[in-house]
N, C-alpha and C positions, 0 to 999 in steps of 0.2 A: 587929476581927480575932479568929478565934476561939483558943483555947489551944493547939489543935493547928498553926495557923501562926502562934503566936508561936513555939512551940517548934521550931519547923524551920527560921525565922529566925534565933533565936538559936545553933542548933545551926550553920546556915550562917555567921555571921560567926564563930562560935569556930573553925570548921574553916578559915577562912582566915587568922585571927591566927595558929594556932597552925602552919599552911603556912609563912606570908610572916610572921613576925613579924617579923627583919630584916627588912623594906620596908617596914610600917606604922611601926613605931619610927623609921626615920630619916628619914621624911617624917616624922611625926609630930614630933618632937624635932625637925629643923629648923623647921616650922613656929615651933611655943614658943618658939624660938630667935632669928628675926627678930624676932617681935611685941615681946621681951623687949629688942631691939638698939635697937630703932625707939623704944621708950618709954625710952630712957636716952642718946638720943640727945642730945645740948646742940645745938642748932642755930644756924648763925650768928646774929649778930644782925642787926634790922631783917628784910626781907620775902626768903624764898628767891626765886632768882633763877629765870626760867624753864624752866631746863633742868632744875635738881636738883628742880624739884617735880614735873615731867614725867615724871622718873625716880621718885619715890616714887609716882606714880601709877599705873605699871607694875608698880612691887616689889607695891602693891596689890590690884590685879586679880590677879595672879598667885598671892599670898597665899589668897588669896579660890576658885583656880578648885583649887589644889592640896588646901585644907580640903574642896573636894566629890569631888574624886578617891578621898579617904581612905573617902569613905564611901558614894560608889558601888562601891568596887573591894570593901568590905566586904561590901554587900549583894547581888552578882552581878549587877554593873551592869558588865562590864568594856568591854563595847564604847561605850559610853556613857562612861564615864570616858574611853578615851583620845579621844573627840571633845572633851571638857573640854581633855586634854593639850594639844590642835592649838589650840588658845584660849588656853595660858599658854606655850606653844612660840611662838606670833607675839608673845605682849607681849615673851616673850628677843629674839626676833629684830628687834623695831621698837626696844627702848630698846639694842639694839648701835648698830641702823643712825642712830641719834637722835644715838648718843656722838662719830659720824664727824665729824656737824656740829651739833656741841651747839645753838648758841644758835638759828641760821637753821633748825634742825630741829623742835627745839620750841616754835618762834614757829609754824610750820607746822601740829604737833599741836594748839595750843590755838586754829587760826583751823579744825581741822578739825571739833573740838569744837563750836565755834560754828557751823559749815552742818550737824552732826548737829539742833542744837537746833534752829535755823530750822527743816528740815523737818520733826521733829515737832513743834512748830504748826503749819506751815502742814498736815500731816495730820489736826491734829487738830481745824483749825477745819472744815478738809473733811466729815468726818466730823459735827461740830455739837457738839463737846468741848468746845470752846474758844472762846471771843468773840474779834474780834478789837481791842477792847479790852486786853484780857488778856493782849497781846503785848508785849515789848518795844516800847522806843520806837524802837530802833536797826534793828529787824527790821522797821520799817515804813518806813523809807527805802528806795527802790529803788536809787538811786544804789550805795548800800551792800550790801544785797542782791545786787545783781547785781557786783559787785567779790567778793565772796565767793563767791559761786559758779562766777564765771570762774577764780577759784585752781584749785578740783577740777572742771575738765572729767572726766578718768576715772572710773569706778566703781569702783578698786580699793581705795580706802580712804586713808590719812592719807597715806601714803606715795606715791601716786600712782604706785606702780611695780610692777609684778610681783612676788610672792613671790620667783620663781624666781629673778627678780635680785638682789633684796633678799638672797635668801643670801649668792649669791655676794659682794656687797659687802662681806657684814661676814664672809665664812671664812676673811678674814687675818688678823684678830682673837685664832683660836686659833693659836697659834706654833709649833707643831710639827704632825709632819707626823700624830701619833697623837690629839693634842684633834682636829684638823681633821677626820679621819676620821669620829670620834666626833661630831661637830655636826653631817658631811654625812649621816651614817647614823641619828640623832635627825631631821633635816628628813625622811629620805626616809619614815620610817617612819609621822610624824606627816600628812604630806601624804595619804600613802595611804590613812590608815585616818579622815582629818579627811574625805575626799572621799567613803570609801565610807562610810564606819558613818554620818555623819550623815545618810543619807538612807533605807536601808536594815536597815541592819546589827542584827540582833535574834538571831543564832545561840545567844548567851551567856543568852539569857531565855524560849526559847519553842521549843517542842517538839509535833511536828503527829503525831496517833497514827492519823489514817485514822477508821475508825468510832467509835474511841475518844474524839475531840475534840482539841481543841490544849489545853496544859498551861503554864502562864505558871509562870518563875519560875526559878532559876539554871540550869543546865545543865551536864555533864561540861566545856566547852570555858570556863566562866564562870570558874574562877579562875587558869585561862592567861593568858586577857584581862585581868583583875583585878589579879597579877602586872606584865604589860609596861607596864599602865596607872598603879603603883607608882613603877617604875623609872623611865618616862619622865617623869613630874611631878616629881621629883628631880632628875632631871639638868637639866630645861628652870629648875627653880625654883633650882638651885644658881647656873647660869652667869646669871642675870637677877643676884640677890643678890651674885653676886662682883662683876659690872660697881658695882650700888651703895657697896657698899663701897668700893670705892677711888677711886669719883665722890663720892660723898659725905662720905669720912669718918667712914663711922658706926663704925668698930672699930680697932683695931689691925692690922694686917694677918695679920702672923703670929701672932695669938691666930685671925681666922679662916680662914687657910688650915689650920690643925687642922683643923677644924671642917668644911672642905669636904672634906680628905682623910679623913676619915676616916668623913663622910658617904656619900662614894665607896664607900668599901670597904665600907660595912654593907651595901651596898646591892647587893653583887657575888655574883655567883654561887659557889661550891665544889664541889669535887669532890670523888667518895668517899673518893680516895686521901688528900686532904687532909685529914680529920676520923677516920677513921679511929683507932680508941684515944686518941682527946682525952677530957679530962677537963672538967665544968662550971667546975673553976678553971684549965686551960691557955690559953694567950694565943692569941686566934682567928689561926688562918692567913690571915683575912683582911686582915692588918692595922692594922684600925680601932684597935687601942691598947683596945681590950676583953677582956675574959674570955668564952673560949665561949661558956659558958651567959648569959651579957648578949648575945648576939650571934646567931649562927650555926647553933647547937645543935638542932636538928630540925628544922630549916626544908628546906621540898624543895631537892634539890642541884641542879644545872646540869642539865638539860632530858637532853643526853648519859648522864649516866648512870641517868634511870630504869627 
């Protein structure tokens, strides 16, 4: 890469830290904050049971899709970041619908795990990857074979049910009528843009000038995307995280429901009226239990008032 597109690189991620830094910070910092929960974890003794590891296997993924958000939503990857979102928004929405029927759910997930593996071998010996030596022993019985794949007759995945259902299954979960709002408006947005942008969607990186050529590389609409692609890997990674915690025990409760409210509010928009003659040492109107300037303090305001 030459100097001149380091420096337009680096010039583009400072211009979005210094946009969204609430929203990098409190993905950010919750991120550190699991990893930190997880490693101080005391775990029961003897072997976790199948459901609570089901569930850490979810907080995982999850973990994992929210650390690339950080750093595509950085680099003017935003539409690409929230196809990541709709990939840690299903792991929230499978480890709710898992919690409904813990044990008989996750007995489910890890025989689904198992018809993923079979077929890639049997693709891989297709292709001449693989001996069929090289297989399990258990994947060479048909008997067995074919019992496992009668479980997932459909293609829709572990769950064997429609997203669409699958919402609605677990939207009683949130208890009020304003979380429930809030989770139905999280699905609709992630569905939409998981459907569109994964196939398509390049607006936020690429720009067609006519005789001039096409121009790769962030675009005016890139750190709008960048932005909603923030916000929504926080909300989908908070409400995954909550369910663990109080499935597994890994906190205190009320040490992290701090932690999620106030994660909340970093993460909330402001208005001009609201900041308005604050001070870097006044207490952010957002809430969060921060000082402005640790918070709020130049970050672009609510979309309304620019």
């Amino acid at each position: 890469m030459s100097e001149a597109a380091q420096d337009g690189e680096t010039g583009y991620r400072l211009m979005m830290r210094r946009r969204f830094r609430n929203l990098f910070d409190a993905l950010e910092d919750l991120i550190a904050f699991v990893a930190s929960m997880l490693k101080a974890w005391k775990q029961p003794p003897g072997r976790l049971p199948l459901y609570q590891t089901a569930l850490v296997l979810q907080v995982a993924r999850a973990h994992n899709a929210a650390a690339g958000v950080v750093i595509l939503a950085e680099r003017g990857f935003g539409e690409l970041a929230m196809s990541i979102c709709r990939l840690l928004g299903e792991a929230m929405v499978s480890a709710h619908w898992m919690s409904l029927q813990p044990d008989a759910r996750a007995a489910q997930f890890r025989r689904f795990g198992e018809l993923e593996r079979l077929e890639l071998g049997d693709l891989l010996k297709e292709l001449g990857q693989l001996k069929d030596d090289e297989m399990p022993v258990w994947y060479k019985d048909p008997i067995n074979v074919a019992k496992l794949k009668g479980e997932f007759p459909d293609k829709s995945g572990w769950m064997q049910r429609p997203m669409g259902k699958v919402i609605k299954d677990v939207a009683r979960l949130w208890h009020t009528a304003e979380a429930r709002r809030d989770f139905l408006d999280t699905m609709k947005i992630l569905h939409l843009t998981g459907d569109r942008h994964s196939h398509i969607g390049a607006s936020d990186t690429v720009q067609f000038h006519g005789d001039h050529g096409v121009a790769l590389g962030p675009t005016e609409s890139a750190p709008t995307w960048g932005a909603q692609a923030l916000k929504q890997a926080t909300w989908c990674y908070l409400e995954l995280v909550d369910l663990a915690v109080k499935e597994l025990k890994l906190l205190d409760v009320a040490v992290w429901t701090d932690v999620l409210h106030r994660t909340m509010a970093r993460i909330s928009w402001l208005r001009r009226a609201q900041v308005e003659g604050l001070k870097p040492d006044s207490p952010c109107p957002c809430n969060s239990t921060l000082l402005y300037g640790q918070c709020h303090e130049g970050v672009d305001l609510h979309p309304a008032d620019d």
